[in-house]
DRENDOMI-802700 format. One record per residue (C-alpha): residue number from 1; residue in three letters; x, z, y. Coordinates in steps of 0.25 Angstrom, whole numbers, plus 5000, padded with zeros to 4 digits. Example, Ala and Ser with C-alpha at 12.3 -4.5 7.8 and 13.67 -1.06 7.14 Angstrom:
2
+-----+-----+------+------+-------+
:   n : res : east :   up : north :
+-----+-----+------+------+-------+
:   1 : ALA : 5049 : 5031 :  4982 :
:   2 : SER : 5055 : 5029 :  4996 :
+-----+-----+------+------+-------+
This chain:
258
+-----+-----+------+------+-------+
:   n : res : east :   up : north :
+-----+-----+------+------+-------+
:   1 : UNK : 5052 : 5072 :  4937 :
:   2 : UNK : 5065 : 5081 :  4939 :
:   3 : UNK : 5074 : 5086 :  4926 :
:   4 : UNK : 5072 : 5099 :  4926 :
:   5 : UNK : 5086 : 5106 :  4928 :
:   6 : UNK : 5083 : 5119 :  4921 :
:   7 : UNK : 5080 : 5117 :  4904 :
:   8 : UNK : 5080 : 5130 :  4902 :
:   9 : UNK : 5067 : 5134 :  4912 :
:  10 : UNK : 5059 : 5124 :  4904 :
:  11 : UNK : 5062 : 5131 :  4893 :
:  12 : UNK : 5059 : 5148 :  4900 :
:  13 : UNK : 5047 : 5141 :  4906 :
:  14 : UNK : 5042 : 5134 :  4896 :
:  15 : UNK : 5037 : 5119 :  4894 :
:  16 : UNK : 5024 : 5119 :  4902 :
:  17 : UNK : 5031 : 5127 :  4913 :
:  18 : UNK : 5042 : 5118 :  4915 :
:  19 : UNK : 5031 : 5106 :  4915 :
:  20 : UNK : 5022 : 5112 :  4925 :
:  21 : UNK : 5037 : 5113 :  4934 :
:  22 : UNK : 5039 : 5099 :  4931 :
:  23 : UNK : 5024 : 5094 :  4936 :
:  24 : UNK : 5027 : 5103 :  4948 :
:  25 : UNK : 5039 : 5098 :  4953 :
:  26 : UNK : 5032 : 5080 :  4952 :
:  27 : UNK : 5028 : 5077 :  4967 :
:  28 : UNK : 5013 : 5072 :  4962 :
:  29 : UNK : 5011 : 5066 :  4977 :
:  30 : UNK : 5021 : 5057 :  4978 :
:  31 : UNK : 5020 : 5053 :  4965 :
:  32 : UNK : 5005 : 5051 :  4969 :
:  33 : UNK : 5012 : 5043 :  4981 :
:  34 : UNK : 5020 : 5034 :  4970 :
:  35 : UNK : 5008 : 5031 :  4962 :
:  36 : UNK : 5001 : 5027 :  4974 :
:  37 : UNK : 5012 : 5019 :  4982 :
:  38 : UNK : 5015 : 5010 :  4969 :
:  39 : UNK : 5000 : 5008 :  4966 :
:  40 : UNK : 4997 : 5005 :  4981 :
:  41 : UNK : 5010 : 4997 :  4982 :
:  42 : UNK : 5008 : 4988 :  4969 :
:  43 : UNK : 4992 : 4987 :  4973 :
:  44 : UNK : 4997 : 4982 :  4987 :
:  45 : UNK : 5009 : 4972 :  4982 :
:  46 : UNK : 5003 : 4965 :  4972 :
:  47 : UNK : 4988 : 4963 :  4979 :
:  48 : UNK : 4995 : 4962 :  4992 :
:  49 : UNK : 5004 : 4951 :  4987 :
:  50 : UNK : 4995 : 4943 :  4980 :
:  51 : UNK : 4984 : 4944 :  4990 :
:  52 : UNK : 4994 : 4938 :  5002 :
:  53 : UNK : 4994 : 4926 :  4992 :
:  54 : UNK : 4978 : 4924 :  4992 :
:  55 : UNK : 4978 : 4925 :  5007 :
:  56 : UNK : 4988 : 4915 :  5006 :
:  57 : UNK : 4979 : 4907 :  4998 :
:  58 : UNK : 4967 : 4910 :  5006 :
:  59 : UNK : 4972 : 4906 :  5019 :
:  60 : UNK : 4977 : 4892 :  5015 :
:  61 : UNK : 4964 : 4888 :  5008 :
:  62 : UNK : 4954 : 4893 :  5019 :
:  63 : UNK : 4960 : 4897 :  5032 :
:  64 : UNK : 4972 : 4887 :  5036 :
:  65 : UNK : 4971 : 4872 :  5031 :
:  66 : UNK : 4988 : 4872 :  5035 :
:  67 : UNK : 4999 : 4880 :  5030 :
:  68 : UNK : 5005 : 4882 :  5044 :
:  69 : UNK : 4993 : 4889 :  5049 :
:  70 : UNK : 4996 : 4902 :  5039 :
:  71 : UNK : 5011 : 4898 :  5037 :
:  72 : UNK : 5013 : 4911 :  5044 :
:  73 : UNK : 5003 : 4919 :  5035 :
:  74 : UNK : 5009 : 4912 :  5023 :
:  75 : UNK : 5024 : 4918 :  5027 :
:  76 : UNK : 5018 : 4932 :  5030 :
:  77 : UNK : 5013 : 4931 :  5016 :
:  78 : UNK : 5026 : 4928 :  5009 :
:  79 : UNK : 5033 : 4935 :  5013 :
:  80 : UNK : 5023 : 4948 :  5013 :
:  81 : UNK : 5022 : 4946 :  4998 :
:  82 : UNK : 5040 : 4948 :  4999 :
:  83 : UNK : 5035 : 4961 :  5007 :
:  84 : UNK : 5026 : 4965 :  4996 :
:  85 : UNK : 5037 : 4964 :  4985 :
:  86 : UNK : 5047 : 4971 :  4993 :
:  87 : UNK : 5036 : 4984 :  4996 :
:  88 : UNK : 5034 : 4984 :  4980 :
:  89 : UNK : 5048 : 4986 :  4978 :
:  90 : UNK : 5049 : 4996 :  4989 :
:  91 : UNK : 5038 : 5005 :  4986 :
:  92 : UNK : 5040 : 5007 :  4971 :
:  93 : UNK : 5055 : 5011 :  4974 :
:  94 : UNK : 5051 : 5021 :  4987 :
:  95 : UNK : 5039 : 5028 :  4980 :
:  96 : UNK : 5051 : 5030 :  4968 :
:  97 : UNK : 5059 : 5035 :  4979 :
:  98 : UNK : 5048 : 5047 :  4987 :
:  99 : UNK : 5043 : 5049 :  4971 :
: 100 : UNK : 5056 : 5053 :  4967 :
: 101 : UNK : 5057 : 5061 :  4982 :
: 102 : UNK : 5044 : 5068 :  4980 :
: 103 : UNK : 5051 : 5073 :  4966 :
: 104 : UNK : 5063 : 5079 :  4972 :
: 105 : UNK : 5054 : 5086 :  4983 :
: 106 : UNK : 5044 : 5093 :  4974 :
: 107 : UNK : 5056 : 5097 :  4966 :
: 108 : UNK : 5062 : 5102 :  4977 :
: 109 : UNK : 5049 : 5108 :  4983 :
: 110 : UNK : 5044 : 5114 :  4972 :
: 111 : UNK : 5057 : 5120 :  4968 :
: 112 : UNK : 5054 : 5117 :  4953 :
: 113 : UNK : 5067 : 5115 :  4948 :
: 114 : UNK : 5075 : 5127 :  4953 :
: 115 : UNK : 5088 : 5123 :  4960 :
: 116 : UNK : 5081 : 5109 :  4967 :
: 117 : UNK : 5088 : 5109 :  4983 :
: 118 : UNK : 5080 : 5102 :  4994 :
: 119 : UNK : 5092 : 5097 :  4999 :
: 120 : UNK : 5092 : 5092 :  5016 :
: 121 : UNK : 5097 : 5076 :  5009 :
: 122 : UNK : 5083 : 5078 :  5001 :
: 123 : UNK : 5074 : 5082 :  5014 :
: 124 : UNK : 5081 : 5072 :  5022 :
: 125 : UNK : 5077 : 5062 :  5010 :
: 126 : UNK : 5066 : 5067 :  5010 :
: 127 : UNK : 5062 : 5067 :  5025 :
: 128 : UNK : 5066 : 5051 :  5025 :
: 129 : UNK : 5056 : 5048 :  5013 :
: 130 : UNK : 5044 : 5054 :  5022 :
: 131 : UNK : 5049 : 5046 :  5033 :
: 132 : UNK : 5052 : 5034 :  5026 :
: 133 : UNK : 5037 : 5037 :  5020 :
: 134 : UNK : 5029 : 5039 :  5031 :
: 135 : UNK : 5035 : 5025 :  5038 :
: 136 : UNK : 5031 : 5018 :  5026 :
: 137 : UNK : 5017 : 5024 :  5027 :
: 138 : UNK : 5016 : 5019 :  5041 :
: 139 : UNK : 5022 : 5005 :  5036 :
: 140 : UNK : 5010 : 5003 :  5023 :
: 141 : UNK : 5000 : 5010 :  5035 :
: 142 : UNK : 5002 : 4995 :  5042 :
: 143 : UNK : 5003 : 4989 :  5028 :
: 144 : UNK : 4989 : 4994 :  5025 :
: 145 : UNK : 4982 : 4990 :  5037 :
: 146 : UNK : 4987 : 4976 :  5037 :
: 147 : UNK : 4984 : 4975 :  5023 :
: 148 : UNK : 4969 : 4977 :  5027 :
: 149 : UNK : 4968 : 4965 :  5037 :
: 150 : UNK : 4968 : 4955 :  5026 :
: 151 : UNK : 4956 : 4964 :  5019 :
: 152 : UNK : 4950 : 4966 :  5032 :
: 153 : UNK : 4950 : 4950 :  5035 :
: 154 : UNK : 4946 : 4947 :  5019 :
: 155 : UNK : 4933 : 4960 :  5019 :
: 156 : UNK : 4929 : 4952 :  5031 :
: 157 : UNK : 4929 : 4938 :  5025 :
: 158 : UNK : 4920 : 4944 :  5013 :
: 159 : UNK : 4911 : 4951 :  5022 :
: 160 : UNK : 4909 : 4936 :  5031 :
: 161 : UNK : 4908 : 4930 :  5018 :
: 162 : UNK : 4897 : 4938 :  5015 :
: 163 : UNK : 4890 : 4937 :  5027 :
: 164 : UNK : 4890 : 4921 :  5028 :
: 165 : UNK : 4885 : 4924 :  5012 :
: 166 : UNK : 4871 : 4932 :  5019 :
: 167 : UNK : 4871 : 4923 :  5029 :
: 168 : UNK : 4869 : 4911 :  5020 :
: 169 : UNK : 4859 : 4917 :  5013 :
: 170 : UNK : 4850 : 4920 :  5024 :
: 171 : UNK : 4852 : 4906 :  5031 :
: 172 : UNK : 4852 : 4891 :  5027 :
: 173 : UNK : 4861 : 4888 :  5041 :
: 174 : UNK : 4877 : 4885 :  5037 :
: 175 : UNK : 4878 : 4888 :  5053 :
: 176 : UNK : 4874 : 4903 :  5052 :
: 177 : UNK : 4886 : 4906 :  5044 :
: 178 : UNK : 4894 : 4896 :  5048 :
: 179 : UNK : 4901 : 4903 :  5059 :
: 180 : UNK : 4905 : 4915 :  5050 :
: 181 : UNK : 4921 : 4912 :  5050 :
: 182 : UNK : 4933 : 4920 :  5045 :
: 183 : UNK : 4946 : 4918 :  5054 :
: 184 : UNK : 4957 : 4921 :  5048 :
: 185 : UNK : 4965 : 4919 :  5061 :
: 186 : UNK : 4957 : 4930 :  5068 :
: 187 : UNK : 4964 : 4941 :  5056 :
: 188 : UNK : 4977 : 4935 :  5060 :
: 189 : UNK : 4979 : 4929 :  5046 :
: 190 : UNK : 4980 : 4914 :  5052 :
: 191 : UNK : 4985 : 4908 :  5066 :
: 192 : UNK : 4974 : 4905 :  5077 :
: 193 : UNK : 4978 : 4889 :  5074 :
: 194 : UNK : 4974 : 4890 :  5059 :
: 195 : UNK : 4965 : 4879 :  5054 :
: 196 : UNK : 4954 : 4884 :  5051 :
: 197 : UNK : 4957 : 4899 :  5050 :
: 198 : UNK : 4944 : 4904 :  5047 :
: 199 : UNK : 4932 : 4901 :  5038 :
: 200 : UNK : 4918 : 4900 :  5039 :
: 201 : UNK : 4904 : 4900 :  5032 :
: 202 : UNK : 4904 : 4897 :  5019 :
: 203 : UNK : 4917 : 4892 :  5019 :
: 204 : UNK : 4921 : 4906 :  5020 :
: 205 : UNK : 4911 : 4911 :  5010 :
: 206 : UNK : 4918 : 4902 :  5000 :
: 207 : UNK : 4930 : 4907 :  5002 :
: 208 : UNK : 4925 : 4921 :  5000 :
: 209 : UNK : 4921 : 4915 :  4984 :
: 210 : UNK : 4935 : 4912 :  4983 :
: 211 : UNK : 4944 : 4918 :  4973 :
: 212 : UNK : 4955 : 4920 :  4983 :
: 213 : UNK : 4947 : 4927 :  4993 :
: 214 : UNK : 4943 : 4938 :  4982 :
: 215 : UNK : 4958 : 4940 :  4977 :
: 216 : UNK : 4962 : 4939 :  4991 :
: 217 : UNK : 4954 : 4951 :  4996 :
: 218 : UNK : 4953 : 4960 :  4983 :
: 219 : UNK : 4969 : 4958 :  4983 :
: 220 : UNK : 4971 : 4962 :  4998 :
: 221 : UNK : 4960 : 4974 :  4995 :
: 222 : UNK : 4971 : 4980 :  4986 :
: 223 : UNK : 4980 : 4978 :  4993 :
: 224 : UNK : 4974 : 4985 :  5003 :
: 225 : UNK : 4971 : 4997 :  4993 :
: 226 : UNK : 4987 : 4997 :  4989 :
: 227 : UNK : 4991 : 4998 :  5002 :
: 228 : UNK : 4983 : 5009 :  5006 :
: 229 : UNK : 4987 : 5017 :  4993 :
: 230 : UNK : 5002 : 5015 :  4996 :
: 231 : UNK : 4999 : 5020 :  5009 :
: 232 : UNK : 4990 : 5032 :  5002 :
: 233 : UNK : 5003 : 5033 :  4994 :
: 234 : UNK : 5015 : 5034 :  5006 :
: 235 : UNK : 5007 : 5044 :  5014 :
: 236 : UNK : 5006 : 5053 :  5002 :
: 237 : UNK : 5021 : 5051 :  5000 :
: 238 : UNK : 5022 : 5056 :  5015 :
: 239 : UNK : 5014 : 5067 :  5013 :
: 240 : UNK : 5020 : 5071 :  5000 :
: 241 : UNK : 5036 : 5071 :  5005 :
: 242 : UNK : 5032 : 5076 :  5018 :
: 243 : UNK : 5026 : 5090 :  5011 :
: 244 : UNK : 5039 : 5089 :  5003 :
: 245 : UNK : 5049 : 5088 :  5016 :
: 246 : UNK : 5041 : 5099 :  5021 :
: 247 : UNK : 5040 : 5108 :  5009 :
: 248 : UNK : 5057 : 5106 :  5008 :
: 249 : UNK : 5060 : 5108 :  5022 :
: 250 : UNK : 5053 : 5121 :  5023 :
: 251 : UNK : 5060 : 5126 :  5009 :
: 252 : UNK : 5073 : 5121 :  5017 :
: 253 : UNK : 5071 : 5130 :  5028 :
: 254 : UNK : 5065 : 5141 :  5021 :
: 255 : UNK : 5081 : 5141 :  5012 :
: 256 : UNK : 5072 : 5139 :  5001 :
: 257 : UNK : 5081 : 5131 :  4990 :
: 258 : UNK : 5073 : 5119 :  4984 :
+-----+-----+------+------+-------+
């Protein structure tokens, strides 16, 4: 919150005036957007990093017999979990950053402390956060939907899991469930040339009873969920700075002083 440059109006106004100024002048959508962004971002890092490590797990245990056949799944995990690290860092410093932006803009906009000047360096600033924004909106758009993939192939080994479950039930054969497979090479997680690559009957039933299977798909689930808050988050940023722009640009033409 900005000092207030004027003691003596808290004093004319009185106390709850000049706190009913100060409330006015906080930019409650992007600090919103903050709250949003770090939960989404923590949400996504830490499930996200620790779930790329069950998968590894999983993949070596069930779906490839040699290391070479995932070595290239192994790599793209390393050095994603480095990725994640590095988005941590970078989302807790911008969302300072358009905070602090969406603070000087409802000052300005609001015109709550008298002699604040929408200055063309601060448009221009601000002009570069909706852009830089927006890009970054389209970025964790992609980020989203791949993250939805590994769900996608998990929801769909629970589900075959539970269809092999009926089907043991309902019959004595081994060979009427037998067939019921999950490829991981068809989802592009494996090479064509893995060995085995997928799983079948009750083999695979077992590995839903797994430990690893749970974490992994609860972990990629939130993931999921803070990914898609982040992205809840940097559209409302877009939104927010956007109206600001608007709102200053129009007081600029208008030779309204901000």
């Amino acid at each position: 919150m900005f000092p207030v440059k004027q003691p003596w109006l808290c004093k004319a106004l009185g106390c709850y005036d000049c706190c009913v100024r100060c409330m006015a002048a906080i930019p409650y959508a992007s600090l919103v957007a903050t709250l949003l962004c770090y939960a989404g971002t923590a949400l996504f890092c830490a499930c996200g990093h620790q779930a790329l490590a069950y998968t590894e797990t999983l993949v070596d245990m069930f779906f490839a017999r040699n290391i070479q056949d995932y070595v290239v799944l192994a790599a793209f995990i390393k050095y994603f979990q480095y990725v994640i690290y590095g988005l941590a860092s970078f989302f807790f410093l911008y969302g300072i950053l358009l905070l602090a932006e969406g603070f000087y803009t409802t000052s300005a906009v609001k015109q709550t402390f008298g002699e604040f000047r929408s200055t063309r360096c601060g448009r221009c600033l601000s002009l570069t956060f909706i852009v830089v924004t927006y890009i970054l909106a389209i970025i964790w758009l992609a980020v989203f939907a791949f993250t939805a993939i590994p769900v996608f192939f998990l929801y769909n080994m629970a589900e075959t899991c539970h269809t092999i479950n009926i089907l043991s039930e309902t019959t004595t054969s081994l060979t009427q469930h037998a067939w019921v497979c999950m490829d991981a090479r068809q989802y592009g997680f494996l090479p064509w040339n893995a060995m085995p690559g997928k799983v079948c009957g009750m083999t695979l039933t077992n590995i839903c009873k797994t430990s690893e299977f749970f974490m992994t798909y609860d972990l990629y689930v939130a993931a999921l969920a803070g990914a898609g808050i982040t992205l809840l988050a940097l559209f409302l940023y877009v939104v927010a700075t956007t109206y600001n722009y608007a709102v200053l640009r129009f007081l600029g033409r208008k030779g309204i002083r901000c």
